[in-house]
C-alpha positions in Angstrom: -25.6 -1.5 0.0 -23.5 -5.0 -0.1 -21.5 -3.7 -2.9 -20.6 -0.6 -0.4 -19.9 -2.8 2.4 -17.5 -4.8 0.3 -16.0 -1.8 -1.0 -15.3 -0.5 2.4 -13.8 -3.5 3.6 -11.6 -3.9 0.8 -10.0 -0.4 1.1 -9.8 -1.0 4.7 -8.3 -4.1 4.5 -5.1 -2.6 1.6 -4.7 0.4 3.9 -3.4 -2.5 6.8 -1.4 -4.2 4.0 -0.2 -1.2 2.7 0.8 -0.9 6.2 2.3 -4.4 6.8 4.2 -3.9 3.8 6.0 -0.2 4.5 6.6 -2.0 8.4 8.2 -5.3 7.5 10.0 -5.0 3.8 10.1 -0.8 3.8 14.1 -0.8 4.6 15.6 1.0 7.9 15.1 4.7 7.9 18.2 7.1 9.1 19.3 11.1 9.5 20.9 12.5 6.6 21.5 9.1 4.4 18.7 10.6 1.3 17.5 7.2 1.4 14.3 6.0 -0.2 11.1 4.6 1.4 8.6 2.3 0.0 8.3 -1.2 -1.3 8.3 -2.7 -4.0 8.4 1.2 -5.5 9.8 4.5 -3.5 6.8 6.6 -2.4 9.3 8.7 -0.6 12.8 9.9 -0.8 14.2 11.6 2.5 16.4 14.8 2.4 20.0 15.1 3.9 21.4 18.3 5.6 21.9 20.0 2.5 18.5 18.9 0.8 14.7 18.3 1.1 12.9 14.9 1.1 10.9 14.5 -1.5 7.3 12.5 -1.6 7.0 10.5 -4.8 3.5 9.7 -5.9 3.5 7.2 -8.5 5.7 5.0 -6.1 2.5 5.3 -3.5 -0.3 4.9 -6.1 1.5 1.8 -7.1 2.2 0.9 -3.7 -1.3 1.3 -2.6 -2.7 -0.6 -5.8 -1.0 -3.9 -5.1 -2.9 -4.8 -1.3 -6.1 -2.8 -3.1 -5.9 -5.1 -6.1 -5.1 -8.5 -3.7 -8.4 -7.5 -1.6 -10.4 -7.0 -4.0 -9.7 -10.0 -6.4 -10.0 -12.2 -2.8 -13.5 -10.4 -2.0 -14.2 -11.0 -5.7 -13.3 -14.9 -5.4 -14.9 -15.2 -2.0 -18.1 -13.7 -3.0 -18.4 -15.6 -6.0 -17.7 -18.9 -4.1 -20.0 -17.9 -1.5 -23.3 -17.6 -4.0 -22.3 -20.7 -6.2 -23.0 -23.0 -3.7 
């Protein structure tokens, strides 16, 4: 049940950084410029008058990985701490 707990908080706690990330390094979004969305990797390309956006999935599973992977190596680290004392 803790391991569930943990889990739950750690996917909670990426989708906010995922989040954090897209708001504060994801670049300026405009009409009709095709440009791409995501950092560090494009999860989505947006479409000008004369073509479609386009969402990218690789660029979100990596996106999403990073704040998944930082989470869960600082729950890792913090529960490990916590039971060595």
């Amino acid at each position: 049940m803790r391991f569930v707990v943990k889990a739950t908080v750690a996917v909670g706690i990426s989708f906010v950084l995922f989040y954090l990330m897209q708001v504060l390094f994801g670049g300026t979004h405009c009409f009709d410029c095709g440009s791409k969305v995501g950092f560090p990797f494009s999860y989505m390309q947006e479409g000008t008058y004369a073509s479609h956006g386009r969402f990218i999935w690789l660029g979100f599973v990596g996106d999403f990985a990073i704040p998944l992977g930082i989470t869960t190596a600082a729950t890792w680290v913090l529960s490990r701490k916590r039971f060595s004392n």
